[in-house]
C-alpha positions in Angstrom: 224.5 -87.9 -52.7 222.0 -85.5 -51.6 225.2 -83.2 -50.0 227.7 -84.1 -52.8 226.1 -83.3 -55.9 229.1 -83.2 -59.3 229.0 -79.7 -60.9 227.4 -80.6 -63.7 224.1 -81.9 -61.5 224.3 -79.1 -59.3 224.0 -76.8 -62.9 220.9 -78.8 -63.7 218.7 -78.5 -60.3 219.5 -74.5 -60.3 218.8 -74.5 -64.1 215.7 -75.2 -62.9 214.3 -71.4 -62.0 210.5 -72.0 -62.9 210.5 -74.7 -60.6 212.3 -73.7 -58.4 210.0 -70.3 -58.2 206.8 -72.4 -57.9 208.1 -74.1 -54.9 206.1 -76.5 -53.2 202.8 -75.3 -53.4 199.5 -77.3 -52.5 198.5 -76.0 -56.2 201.7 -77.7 -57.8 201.7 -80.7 -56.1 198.1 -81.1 -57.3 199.3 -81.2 -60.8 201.5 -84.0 -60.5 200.2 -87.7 -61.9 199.6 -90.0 -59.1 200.4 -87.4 -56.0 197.9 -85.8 -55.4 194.5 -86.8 -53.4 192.4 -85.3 -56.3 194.4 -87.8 -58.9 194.0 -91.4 -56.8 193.3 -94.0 -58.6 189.7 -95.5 -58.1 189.2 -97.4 -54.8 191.7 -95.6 -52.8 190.8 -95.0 -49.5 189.4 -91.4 -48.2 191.7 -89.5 -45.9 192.3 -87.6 -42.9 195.4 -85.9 -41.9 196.3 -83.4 -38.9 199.4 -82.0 -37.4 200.4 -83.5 -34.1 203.2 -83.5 -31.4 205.6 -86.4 -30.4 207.6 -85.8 -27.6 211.2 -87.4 -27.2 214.0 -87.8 -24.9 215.2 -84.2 -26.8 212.3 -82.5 -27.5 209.2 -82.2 -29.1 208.7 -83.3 -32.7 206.4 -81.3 -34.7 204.8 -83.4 -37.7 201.6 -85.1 -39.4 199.5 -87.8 -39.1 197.7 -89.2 -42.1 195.2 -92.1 -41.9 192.5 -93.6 -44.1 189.2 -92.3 -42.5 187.6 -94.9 -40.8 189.2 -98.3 -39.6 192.6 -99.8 -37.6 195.5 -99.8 -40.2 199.6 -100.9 -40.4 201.3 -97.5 -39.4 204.7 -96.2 -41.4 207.0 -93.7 -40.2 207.7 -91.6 -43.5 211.5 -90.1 -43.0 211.7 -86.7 -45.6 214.7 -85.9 -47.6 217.2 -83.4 -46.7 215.0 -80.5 -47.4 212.9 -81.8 -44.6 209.0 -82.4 -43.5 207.5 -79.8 -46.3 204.1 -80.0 -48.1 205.8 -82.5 -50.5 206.2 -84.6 -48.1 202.9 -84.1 -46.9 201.0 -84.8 -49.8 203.4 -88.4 -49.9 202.4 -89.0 -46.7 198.6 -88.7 -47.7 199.1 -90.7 -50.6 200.6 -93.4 -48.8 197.6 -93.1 -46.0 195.2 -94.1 -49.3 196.4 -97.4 -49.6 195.9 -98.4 -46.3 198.1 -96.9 -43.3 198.5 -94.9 -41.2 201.5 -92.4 -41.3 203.4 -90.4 -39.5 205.6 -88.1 -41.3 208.3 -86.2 -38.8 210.5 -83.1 -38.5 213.8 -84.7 -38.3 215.3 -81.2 -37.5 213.0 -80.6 -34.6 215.8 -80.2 -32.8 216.9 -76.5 -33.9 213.3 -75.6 -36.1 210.2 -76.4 -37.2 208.8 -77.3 -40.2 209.0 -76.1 -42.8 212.6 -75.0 -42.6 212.4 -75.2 -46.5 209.2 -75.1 -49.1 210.9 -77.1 -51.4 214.4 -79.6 -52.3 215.8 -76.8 -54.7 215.9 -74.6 -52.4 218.8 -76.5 -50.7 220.6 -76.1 -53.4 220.9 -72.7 -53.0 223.4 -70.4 -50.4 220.5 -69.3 -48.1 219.1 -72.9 -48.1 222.6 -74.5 -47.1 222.8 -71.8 -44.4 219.7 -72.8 -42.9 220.2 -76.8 -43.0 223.8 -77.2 -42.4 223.6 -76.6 -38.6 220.3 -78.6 -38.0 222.2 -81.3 -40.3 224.8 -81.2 -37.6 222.4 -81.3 -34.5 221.3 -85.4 -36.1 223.2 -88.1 -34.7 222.8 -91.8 -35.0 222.1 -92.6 -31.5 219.5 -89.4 -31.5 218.0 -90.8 -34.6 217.4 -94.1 -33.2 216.1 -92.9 -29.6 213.4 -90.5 -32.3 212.5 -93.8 -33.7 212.1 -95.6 -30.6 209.5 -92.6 -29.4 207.7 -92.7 -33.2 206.9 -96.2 -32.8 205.7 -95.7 -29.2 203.2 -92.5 -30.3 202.3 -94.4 -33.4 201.1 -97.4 -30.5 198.6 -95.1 -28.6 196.9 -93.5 -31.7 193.5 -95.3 -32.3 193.7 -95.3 -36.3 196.6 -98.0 -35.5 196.4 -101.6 -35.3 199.1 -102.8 -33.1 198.5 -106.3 -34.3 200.6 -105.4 -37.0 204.1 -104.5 -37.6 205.1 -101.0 -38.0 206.9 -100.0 -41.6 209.3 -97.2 -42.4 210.4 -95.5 -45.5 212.7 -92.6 -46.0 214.6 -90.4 -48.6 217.8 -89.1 -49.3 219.2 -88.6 -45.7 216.5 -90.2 -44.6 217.3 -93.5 -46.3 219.7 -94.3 -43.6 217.7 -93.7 -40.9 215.2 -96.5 -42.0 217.4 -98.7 -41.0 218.3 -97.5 -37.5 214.5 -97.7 -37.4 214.4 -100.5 -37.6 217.2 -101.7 -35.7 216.3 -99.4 -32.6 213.1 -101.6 -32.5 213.4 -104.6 -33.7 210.3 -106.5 -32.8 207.8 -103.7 -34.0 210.0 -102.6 -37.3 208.4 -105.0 -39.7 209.1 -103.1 -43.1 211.7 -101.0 -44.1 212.3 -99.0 -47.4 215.1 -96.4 -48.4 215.1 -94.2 -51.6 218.4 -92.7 -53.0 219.2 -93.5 -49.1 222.9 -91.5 -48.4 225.5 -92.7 -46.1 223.7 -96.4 -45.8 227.4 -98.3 -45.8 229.9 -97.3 -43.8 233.1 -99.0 -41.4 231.5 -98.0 -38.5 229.3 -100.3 -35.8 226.7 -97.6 -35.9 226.2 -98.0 -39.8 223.2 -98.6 -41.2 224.9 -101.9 -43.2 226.3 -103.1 -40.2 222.9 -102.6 -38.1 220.6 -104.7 -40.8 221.5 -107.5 -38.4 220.2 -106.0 -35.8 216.4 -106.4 -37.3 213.7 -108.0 -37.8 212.4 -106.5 -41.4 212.3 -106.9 -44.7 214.3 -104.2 -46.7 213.9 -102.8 -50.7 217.1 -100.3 -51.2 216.1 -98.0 -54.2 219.6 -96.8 -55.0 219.9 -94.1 -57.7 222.4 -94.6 -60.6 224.7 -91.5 -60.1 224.9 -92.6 -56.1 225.8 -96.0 -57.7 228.3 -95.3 -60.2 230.1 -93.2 -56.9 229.9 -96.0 -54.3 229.3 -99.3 -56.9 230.3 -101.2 -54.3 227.3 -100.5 -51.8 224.5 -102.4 -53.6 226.9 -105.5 -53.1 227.6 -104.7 -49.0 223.9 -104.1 -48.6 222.5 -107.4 -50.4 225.4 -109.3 -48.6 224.8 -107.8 -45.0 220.8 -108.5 -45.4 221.7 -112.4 -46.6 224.0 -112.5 -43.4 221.6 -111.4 -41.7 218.9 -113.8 -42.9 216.6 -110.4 -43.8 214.9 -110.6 -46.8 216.0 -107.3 -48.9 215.4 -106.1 -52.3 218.6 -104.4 -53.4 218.3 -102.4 -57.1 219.9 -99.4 -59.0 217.6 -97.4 -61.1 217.9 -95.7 -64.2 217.4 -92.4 -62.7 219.2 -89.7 -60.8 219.9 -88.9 -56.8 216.3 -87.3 -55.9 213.8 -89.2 -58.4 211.3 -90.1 -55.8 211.1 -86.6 -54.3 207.8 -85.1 -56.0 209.1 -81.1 -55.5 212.7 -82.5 -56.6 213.8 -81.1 -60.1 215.3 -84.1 -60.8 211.7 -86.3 -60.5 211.1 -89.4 -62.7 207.6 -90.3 -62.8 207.7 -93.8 -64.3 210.9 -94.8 -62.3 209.1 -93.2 -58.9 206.2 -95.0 -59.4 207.9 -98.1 -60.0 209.6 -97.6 -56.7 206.8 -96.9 -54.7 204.9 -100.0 -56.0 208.0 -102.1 -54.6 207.0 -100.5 -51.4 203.7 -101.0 -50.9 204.3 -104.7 -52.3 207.0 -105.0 -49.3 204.5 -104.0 -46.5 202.2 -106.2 -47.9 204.5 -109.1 -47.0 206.2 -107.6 -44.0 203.5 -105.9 -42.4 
């Protein structure tokens, strides 16, 4: 998990000091296949993007808004890892605007900072980088997620580069995999779409956990689980896939041959072919859902 890493994983993402020391920068990201605007593919769709302000029962959420440029489109809200809303994220967010919606990417620690709190995923890794997350990890609850949600989807309503006659998707990484869920189960009748990468903490005993809450939906589901995450909790694939059946929600459920953080673009541990493959089974899932 993205908290729990074995000792010999946590060697290999600090290992990793020329990354790590190029951070997160616009110029980096730009050198990555398939991230960047400058690399889409042809016909992708021109962009816009600008920061904006959702306010919630706690607070004020700073975070961006990314649209095609012209034209009413499906919205997403994109849920970052545990390093948080960062330009990684950003550029993800853009990306996904390209093919077609429009996205709004949040500060789930709004509550105690704003973004960035981190430039990059390694840097979590490190003493200074736990200091600053730990607390703002402990200020997130699953009822405060859910009522964040609730206001995203309301925001995401009033914004003209929305079409409201279409269902609302969500997608989120790490930490954020889990929260995807409560997305979707905090409303139900706009969440059409809902996508978790190397999601963390998605089965649990509790009422309030994500497995247990699939039932509380209306979406479509894909689970990208990450095979280190599976070969600690083998049993979750089988919970999830069961819970969605139960539930009658359609959900792909699959392990990938790559480690906790793969779809991450700043993450050391980033797998191009198996990320790309993932995000394909994304945008193939709001196609149907959305």
């Amino acid at each position: 998990m993205c908290d729990d890493l074995t000792e010999t994983e946590n060697a290999l993402w600090l290992s990793r000091r020329q990354f790590s020391a190029a951070g997160a920068s616009a110029a980096v990201l730009a050198t990555m296949p398939g991230c960047s605007m400058a690399q889409q593919a042809p016909g992708d769709l021109p962009v816009k993007g600008r920061p904006v302000t959702v306010t919630t029962p706690d607070g004020k959420v700073d975070a961006w808004f990314y649209t095609p440029e012209t034209g009413k489109h499906p919205a997403v809200i994109m849920w970052p890892d545990i390093a948080g809303l960062r330009e990684a994220y950003k550029t993800m967010a853009s990306r996904l605007a390209s093919a077609g919606y429009a996205v709004l990417v949040v500060n789930h620690y709004y509550r105690g900072a704003v973004a960035p709190v981190l430039d990059s995923l390694v840097a979590w890794r490190t003493p200074e980088g736990q200091a600053k997350l730990k607390p703002l990890i402990a200020g997130i609850t699953p009822a405060g997620t859910m009522s964040d949600a609730k206001a995203f989807a309301a925001w995401l309503d009033t914004q003209a580069e929305v079409d409201t006659a279409r269902k609302i998707g969500t997608c989120g990484y790490c930490m954020g995999g889990p929260y995807t869920v409560r997305t979707a189960a905090a409303v139900p009748t706009r969440i059409g779409a809902a996508a978790s990468f190397h999601g963390a903490g998605l089965v649990g005993e509790g009422p309030d956990s994500p497995v247990n809450l699939i039932a509380k939906t209306k979406a479509g589901f894909l689970f990208a689980i990450a095979q280190n995450d599976d070969a600690s909790a083998p049993g979750d694939k089988t919970a999830l896939a069961a819970a969605a059946k139960a539930a009658g929600r359609p959900a792909e459920v699959e392990v990938y041959p790559a480690q906790h953080g793969w779809c991450t673009i700043d993450a050391p541990i980033y797998d191009r072919v198996q990320a790309e493959k993932a995000w394909s089974r994304m945008l193939a899932l709001y196609a149907a859902n959305l």
